[in-house]
C-alpha positions in Angstrom: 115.8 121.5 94.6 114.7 122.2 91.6 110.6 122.9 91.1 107.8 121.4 89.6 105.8 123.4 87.3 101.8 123.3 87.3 100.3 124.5 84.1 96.7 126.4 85.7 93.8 126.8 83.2 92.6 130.4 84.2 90.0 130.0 87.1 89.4 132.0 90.5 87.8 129.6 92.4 88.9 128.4 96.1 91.6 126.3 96.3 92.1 124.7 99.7 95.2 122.1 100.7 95.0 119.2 99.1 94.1 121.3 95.8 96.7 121.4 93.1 96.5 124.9 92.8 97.8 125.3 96.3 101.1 124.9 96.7 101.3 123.4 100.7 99.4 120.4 98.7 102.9 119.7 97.7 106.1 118.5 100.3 109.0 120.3 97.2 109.0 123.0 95.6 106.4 123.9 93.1 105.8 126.9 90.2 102.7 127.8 88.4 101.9 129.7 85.4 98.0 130.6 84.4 97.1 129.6 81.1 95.3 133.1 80.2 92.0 132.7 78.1 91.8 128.7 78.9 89.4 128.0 81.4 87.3 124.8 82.8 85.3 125.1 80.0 88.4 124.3 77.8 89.0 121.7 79.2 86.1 120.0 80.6 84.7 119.7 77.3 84.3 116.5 74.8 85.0 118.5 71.5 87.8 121.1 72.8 89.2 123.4 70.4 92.7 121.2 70.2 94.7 123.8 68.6 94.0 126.4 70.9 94.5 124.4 74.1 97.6 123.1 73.0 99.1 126.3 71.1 98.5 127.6 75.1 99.6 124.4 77.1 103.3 124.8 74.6 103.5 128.4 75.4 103.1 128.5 79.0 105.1 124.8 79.5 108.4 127.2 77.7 108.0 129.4 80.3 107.9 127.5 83.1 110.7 125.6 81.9 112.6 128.8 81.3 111.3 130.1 85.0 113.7 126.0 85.8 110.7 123.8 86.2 112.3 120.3 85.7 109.0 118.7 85.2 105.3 119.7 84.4 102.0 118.9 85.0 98.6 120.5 84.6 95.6 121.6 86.9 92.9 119.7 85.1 93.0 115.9 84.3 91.1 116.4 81.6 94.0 117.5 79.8 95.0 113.9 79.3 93.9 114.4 76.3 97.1 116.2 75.3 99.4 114.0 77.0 101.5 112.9 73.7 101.2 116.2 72.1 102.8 118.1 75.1 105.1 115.8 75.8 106.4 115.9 72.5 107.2 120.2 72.4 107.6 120.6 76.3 111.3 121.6 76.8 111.0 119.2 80.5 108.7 115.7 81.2 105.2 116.0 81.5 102.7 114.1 83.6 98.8 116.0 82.6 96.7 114.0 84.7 96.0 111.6 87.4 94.3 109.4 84.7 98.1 108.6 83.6 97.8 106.0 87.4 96.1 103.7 85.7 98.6 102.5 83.2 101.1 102.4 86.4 98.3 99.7 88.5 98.2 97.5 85.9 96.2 94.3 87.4 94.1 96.3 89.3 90.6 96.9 88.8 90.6 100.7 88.3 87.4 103.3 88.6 87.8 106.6 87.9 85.8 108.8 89.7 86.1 112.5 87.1 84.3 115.8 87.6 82.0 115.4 84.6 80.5 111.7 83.3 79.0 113.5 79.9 82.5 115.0 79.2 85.0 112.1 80.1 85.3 109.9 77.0 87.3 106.6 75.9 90.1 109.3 74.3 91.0 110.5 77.2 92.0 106.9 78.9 93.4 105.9 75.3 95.6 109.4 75.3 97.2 107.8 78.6 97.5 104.2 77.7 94.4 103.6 79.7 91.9 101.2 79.3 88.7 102.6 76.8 86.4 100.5 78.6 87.9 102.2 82.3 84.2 102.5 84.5 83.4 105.6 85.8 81.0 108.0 87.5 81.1 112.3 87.9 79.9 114.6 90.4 76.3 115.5 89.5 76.0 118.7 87.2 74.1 120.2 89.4 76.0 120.0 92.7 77.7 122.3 94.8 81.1 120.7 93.3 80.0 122.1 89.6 78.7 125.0 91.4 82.1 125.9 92.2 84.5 124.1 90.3 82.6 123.6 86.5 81.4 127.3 86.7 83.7 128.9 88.5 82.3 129.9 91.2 83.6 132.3 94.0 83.1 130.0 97.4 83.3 126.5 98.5 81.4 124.3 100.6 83.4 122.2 101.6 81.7 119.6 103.8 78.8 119.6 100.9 81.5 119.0 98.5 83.2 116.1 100.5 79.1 114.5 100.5 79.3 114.9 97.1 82.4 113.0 97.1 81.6 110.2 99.4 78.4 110.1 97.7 79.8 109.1 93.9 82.5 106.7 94.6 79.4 104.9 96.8 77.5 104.8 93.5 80.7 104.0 91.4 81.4 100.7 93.5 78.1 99.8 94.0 77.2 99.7 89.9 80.9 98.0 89.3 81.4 95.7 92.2 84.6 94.3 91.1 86.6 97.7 91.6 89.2 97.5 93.6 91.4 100.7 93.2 89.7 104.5 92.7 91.7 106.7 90.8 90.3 110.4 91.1 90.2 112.0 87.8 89.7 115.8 88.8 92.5 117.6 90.3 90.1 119.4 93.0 89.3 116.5 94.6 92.3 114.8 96.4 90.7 117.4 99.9 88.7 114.4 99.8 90.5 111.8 99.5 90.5 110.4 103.0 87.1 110.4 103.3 86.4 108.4 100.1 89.2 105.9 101.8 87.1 105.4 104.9 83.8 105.5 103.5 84.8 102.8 100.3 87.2 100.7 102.3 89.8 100.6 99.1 93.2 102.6 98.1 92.1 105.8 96.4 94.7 107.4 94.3 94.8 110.9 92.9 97.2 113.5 90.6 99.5 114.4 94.3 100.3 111.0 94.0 101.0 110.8 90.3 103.6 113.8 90.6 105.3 112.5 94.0 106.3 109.5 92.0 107.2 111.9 89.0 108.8 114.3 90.7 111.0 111.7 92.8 111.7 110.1 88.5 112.9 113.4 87.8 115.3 114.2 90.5 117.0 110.5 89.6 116.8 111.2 86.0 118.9 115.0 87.0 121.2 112.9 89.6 122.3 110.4 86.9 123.1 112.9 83.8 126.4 113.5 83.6 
């Protein structure tokens, strides 16, 4: 089987199962190639430097697709934002961001729950088809999540973390009541997934689900050529 390639923005924080970064998150092969010089700032950002990030995402996506990647995605879903314009110089298919779910449930009543609110803006959701007007909620700045994951830090606390969690997709129900379906924005937080399913009581969907789905496209789309 051919592999998956994950483009990384160039962090050294923890990255536990369930993480993109890790690659027993995933149940087929996976590659990944750091970005060098792109970090969470970057990306997490609502005026990025375009060129850059993109001159970066094209440069690394040709290598992983010379390295036999079939298919790429990225370690931040903020890099929705680049959807089209990766997608239209990657040598393979590429999938940037769990935010690209909510296109795909269509008639459900989708909120996002993203690892920064101030930074997460209606071009992000329109870069993926999404709805502009899409509600959602971020971790709080200061929180042992942005501790670690928005400044890099050098541990994780996980059970804190997983509060954190529980803690905004409470608040994002509770201020849109007619959500149905919780799409997680950020790629470090599908660890928590379960417990945001048991605490909400509704499907919660992240980017490991996105790329099953993608990845399973892919191997039918390499099946069929002649």
């Amino acid at each position: 089987m051919k592999p998956l390639g994950i483009l990384m923005l160039d962090t050294r924080f923890p990255r536990i199962v369930g993480d993109i970064g890790n690659a027993a998150s995933f149940d087929y092969p996976v590659i990944f190639r750091r970005m060098e010089g792109i970090g969470s700032a970057d990306a997490v950002t609502t005026h990025p430097d375009r060129p850059r990030v993109l001159a970066a995402l094209k440069a690394n996506a040709e290598a992983l697709a010379a390295e036999g990647a079939i298919g790429l995605s990225t370690s931040c879903g903020f890099l929705a934002l680049y959807q089209e314009e990766l997608a239209a110089v990657s040598p393979v298919p590429v999938a940037t961001s769990a935010l690209l779910l909510i296109k795909q449930l269509a008639g459900k009543h989708v909120g996002v729950i993203t690892a920064s609110a101030k930074n997460l803006t209606s071009a992000h959701f329109a870069a993926v088809g999404a709805p502009e007007e899409t509600p959602f909620v971020g971790l709080p700045e200061q929180s042992s999540f942005a501790d670690t994951f928005l400044r890099n830090g050098l541990t994780l606390d996980r059970e804190q973390v997983e509060r954190e969690a529980v803690a905004a997709g409470r608040a994002l129900v509770d201020q849109h009541p007619g959500i149905d379906t919780i799409v997680l924005e950020c790629t470090n937080l599908p660890p928590y997934k379960n417990a945001l399913k048991a605490a909400l009581g509704l499907p919660v969907y992240d980017v490991l689900d996105l790329l099953s789905g993608f990845y399973l496209s892919l191997g039918k789309r390499a099946s069929a050529a002649p």
